[in-house]
N, CA, C and O of each residue as an XYZ file, in Angstrom:
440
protein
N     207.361    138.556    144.429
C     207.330    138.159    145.833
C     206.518    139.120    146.698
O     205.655    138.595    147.402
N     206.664    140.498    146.758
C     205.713    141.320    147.428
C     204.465    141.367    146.901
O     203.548    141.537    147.705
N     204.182    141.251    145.672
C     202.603    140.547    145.144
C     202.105    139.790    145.906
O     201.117    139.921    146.629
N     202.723    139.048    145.774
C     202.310    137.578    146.563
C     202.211    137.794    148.063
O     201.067    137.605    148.477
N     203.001    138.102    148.892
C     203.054    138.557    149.867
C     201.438    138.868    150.047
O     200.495    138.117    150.296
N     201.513    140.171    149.835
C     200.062    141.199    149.554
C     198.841    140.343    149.549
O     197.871    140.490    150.293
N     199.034    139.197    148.387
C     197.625    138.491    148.295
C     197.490    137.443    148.949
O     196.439    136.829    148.764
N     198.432    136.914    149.870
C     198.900    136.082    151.035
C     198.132    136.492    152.106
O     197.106    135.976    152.547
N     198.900    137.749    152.587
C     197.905    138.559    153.451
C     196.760    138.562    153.684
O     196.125    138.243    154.689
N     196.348    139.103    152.289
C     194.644    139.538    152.138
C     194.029    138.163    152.347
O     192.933    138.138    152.907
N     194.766    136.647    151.851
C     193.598    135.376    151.795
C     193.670    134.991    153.312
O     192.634    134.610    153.857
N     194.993    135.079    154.120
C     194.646    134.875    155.502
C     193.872    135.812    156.147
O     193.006    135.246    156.814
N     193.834    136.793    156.209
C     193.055    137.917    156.315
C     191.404    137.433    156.381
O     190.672    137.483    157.370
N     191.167    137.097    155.420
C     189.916    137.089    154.815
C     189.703    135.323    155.239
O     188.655    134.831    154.822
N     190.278    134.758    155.722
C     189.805    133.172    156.158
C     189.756    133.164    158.012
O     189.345    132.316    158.804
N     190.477    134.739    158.237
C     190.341    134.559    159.881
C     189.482    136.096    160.219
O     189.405    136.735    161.269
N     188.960    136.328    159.001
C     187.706    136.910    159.629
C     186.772    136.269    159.333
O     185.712    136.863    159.527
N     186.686    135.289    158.937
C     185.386    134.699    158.549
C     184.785    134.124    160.173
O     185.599    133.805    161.040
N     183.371    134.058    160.402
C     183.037    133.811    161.969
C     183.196    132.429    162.486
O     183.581    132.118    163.613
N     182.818    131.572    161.431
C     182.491    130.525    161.349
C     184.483    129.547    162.011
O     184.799    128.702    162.848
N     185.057    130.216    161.196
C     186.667    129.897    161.354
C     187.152    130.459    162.658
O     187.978    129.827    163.317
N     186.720    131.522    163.034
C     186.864    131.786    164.121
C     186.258    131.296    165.211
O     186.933    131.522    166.215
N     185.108    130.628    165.461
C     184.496    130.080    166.359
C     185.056    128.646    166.440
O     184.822    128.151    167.542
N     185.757    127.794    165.561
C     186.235    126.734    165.589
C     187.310    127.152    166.420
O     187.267    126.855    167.614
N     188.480    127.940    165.864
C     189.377    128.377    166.818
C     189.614    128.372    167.941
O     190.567    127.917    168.573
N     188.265    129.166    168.382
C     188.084    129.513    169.516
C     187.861    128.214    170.546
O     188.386    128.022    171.643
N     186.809    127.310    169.745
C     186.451    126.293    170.758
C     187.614    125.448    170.777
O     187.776    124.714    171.752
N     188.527    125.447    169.745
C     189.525    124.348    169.763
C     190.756    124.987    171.302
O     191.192    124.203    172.145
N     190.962    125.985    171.298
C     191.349    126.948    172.759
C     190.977    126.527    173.719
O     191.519    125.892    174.623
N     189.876    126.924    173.528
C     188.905    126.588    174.793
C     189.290    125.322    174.991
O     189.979    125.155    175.997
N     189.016    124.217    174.229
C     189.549    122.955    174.529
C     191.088    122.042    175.116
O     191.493    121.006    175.643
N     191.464    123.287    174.571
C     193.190    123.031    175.258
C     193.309    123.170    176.258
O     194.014    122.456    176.972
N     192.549    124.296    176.691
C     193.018    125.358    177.982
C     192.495    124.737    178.893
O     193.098    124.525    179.945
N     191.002    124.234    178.616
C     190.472    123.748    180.018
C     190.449    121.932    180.212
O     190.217    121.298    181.241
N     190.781    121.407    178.805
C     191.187    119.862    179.110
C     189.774    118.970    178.781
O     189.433    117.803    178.976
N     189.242    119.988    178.268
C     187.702    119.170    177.150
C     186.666    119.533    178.337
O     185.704    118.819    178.054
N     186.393    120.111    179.285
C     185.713    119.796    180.521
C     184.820    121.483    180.370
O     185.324    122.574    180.636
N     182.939    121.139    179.710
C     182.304    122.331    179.745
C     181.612    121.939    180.883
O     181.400    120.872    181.459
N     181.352    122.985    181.026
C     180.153    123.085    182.652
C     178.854    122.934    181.889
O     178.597    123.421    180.789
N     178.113    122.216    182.614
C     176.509    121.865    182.077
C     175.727    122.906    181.353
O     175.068    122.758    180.324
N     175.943    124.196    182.199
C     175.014    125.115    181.520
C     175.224    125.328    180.358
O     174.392    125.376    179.451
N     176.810    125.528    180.277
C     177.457    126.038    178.343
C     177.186    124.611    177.804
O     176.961    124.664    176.595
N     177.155    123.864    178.098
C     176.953    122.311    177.157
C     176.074    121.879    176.619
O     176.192    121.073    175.696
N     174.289    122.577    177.340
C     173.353    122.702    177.089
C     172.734    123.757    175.872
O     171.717    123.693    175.182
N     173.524    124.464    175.930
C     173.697    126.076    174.851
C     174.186    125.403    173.834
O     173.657    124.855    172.868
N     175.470    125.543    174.253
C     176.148    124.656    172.852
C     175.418    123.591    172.149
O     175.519    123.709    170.928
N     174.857    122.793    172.456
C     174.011    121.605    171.876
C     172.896    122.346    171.179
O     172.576    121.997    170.043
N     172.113    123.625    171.954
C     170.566    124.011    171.451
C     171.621    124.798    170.415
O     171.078    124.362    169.399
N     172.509    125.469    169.987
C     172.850    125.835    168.968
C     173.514    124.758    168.056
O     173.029    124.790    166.925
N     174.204    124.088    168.172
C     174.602    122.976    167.608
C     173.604    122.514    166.781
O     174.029    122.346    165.638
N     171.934    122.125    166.978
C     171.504    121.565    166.684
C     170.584    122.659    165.916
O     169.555    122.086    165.556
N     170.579    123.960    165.552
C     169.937    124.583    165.015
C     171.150    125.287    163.777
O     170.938    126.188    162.965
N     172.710    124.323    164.064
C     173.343    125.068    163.066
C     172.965    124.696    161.536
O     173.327    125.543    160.721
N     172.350    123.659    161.061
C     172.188    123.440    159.650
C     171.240    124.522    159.122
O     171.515    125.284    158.195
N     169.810    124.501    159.988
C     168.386    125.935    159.667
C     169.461    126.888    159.300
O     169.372    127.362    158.167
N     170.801    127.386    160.288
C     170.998    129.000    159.851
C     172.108    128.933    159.087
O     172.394    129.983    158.513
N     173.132    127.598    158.832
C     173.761    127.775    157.733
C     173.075    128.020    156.435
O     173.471    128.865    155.632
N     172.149    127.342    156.268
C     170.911    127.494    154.721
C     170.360    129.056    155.149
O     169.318    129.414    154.600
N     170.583    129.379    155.474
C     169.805    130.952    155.952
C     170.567    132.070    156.174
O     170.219    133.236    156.363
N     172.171    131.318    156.105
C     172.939    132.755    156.138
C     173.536    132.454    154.749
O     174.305    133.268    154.237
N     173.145    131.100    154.012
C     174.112    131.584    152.341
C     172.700    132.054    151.449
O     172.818    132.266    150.242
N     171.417    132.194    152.101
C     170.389    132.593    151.537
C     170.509    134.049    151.724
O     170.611    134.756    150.722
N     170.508    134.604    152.974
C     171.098    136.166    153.181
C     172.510    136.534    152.563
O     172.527    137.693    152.150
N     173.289    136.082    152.453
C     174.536    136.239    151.728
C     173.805    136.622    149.711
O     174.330    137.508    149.037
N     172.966    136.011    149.321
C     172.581    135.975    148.123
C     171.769    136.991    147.656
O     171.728    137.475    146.524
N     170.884    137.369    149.016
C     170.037    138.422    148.634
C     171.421    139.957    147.945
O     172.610    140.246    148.078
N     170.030    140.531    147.148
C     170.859    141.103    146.113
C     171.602    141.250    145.239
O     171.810    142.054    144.330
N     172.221    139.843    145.842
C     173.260    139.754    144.461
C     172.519    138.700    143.400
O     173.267    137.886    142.861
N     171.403    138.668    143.134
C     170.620    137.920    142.527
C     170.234    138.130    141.218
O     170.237    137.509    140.155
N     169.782    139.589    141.790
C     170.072    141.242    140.281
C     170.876    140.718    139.537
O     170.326    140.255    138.538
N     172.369    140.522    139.584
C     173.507    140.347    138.949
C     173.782    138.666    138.270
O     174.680    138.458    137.454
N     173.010    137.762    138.684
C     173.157    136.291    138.185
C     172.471    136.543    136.958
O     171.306    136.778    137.278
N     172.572    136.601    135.940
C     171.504    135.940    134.396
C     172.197    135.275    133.978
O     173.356    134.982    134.269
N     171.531    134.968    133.234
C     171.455    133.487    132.335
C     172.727    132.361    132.753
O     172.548    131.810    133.839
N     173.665    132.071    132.192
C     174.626    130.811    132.361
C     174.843    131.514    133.792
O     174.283    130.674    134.496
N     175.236    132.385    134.570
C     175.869    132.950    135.667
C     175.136    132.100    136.872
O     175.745    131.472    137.738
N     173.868    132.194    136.766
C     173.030    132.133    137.674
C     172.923    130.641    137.576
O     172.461    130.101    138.581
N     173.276    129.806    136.503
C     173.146    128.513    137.138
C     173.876    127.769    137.925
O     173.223    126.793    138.296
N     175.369    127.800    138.517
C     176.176    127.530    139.025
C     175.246    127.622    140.515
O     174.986    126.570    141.099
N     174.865    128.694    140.967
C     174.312    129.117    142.441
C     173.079    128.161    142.662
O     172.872    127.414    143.618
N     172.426    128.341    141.704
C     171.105    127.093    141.122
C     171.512    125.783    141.703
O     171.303    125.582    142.899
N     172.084    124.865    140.950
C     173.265    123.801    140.623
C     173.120    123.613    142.492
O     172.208    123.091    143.134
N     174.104    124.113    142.865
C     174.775    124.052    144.198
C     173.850    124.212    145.253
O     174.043    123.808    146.400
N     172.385    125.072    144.675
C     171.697    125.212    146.500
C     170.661    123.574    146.235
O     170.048    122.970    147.114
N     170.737    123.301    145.142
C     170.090    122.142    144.650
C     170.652    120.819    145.557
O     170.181    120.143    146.472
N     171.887    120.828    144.810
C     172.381    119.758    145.659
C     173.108    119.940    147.183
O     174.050    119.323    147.680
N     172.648    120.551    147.476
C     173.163    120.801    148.898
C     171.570    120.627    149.341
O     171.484    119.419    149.566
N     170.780    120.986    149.486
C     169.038    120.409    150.037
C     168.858    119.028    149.340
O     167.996    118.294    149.823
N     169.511    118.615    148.345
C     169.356    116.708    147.814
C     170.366    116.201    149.527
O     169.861    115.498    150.402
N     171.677    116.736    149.589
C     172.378    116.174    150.195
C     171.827    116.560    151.697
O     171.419    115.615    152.372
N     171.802    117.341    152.035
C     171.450    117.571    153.384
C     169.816    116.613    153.596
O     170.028    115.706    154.401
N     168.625    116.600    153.195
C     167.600    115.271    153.245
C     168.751    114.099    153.167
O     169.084    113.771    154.306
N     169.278    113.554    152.394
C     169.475    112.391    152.479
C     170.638    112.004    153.368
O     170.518    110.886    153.869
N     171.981    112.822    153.746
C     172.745    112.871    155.005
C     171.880    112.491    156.271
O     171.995    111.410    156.848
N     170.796    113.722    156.730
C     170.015    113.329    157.601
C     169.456    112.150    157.756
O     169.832    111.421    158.675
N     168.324    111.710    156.761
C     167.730    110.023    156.631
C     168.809    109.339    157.191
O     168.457    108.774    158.226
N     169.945    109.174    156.926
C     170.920    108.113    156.864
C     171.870    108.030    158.309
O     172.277    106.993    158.832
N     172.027    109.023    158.646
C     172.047    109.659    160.189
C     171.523    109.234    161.081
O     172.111    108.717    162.030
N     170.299    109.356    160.976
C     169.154    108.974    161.782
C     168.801    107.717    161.950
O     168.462    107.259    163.042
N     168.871    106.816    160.479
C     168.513    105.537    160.718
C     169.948    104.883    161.160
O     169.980    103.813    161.768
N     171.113    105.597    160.814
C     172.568    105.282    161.605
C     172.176    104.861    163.486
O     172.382    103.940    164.277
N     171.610    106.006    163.463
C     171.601    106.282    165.222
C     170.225    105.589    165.754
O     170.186    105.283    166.946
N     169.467    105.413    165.199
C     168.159    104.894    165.806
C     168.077    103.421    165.876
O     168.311    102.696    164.909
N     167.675    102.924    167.264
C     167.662    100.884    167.221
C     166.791    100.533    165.928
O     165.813    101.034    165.374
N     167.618     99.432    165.716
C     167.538     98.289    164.239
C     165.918     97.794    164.360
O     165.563     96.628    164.536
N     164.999     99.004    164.216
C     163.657     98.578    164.315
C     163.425     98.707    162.787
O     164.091     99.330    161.960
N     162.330     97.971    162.630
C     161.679     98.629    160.827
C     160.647     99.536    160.936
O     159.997     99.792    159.923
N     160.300    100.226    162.296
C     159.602    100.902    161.791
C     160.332    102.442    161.464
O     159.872    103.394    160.834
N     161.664    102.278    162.160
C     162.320    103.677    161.468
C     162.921    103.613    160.201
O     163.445    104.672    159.858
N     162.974    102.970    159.653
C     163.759    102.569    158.063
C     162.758    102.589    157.055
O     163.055    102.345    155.885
């Protein structure tokens, strides 16, 4: 039980320092407190980051990797392979599908 405890700790620990978890948090607060209602200027921010979050998610698990790259050979290294693979298959084709979701029923966007 105090094992557990211990590694209880450490996984909440380690899921509410993460930034990303914390910024949800935060906005979900924010959202309570003030009743959903941003002022134009932060709404405008929020959106120009919003819309640049996919570029720096692919760019912070690319910085997350540097160095530890040394350490992937052979079978190790394909799992990381594997996964940045299909995450750039999925992210192109999410988008396409998005887009032609949201754009009028013309053919020239399809």
């Amino acid at each position: 039980p105090k094992h557990r405890r211990g590694l209880l700790y450490q996984i909440v620990k380690g899921v509410f320092a993460n930034q990303l978890v914390m910024c949800v948090l935060t906005g979900l607060l924010y959202n309570v407190l003030s009743g959903g209602h941003i002022p134009q200027v932060m709404f405008l921010t929020l959106q120009t980051c919003g819309n640049a979050f996919s570029a720096l998610a692919a760019f912070h698990i690319g910085l997350t990797m540097v160095g530890k790259t040394g350490k992937l050979k052979g079978r190790r290294f394909t799992w990381p392979l594997v996964l940045a693979s299909l995450k750039v298959l999925a992210s192109g084709i999410i988008t396409q599908k998005m887009a032609a979701f949201l754009m009028p029923k013309d053919k020239k966007f399809q």
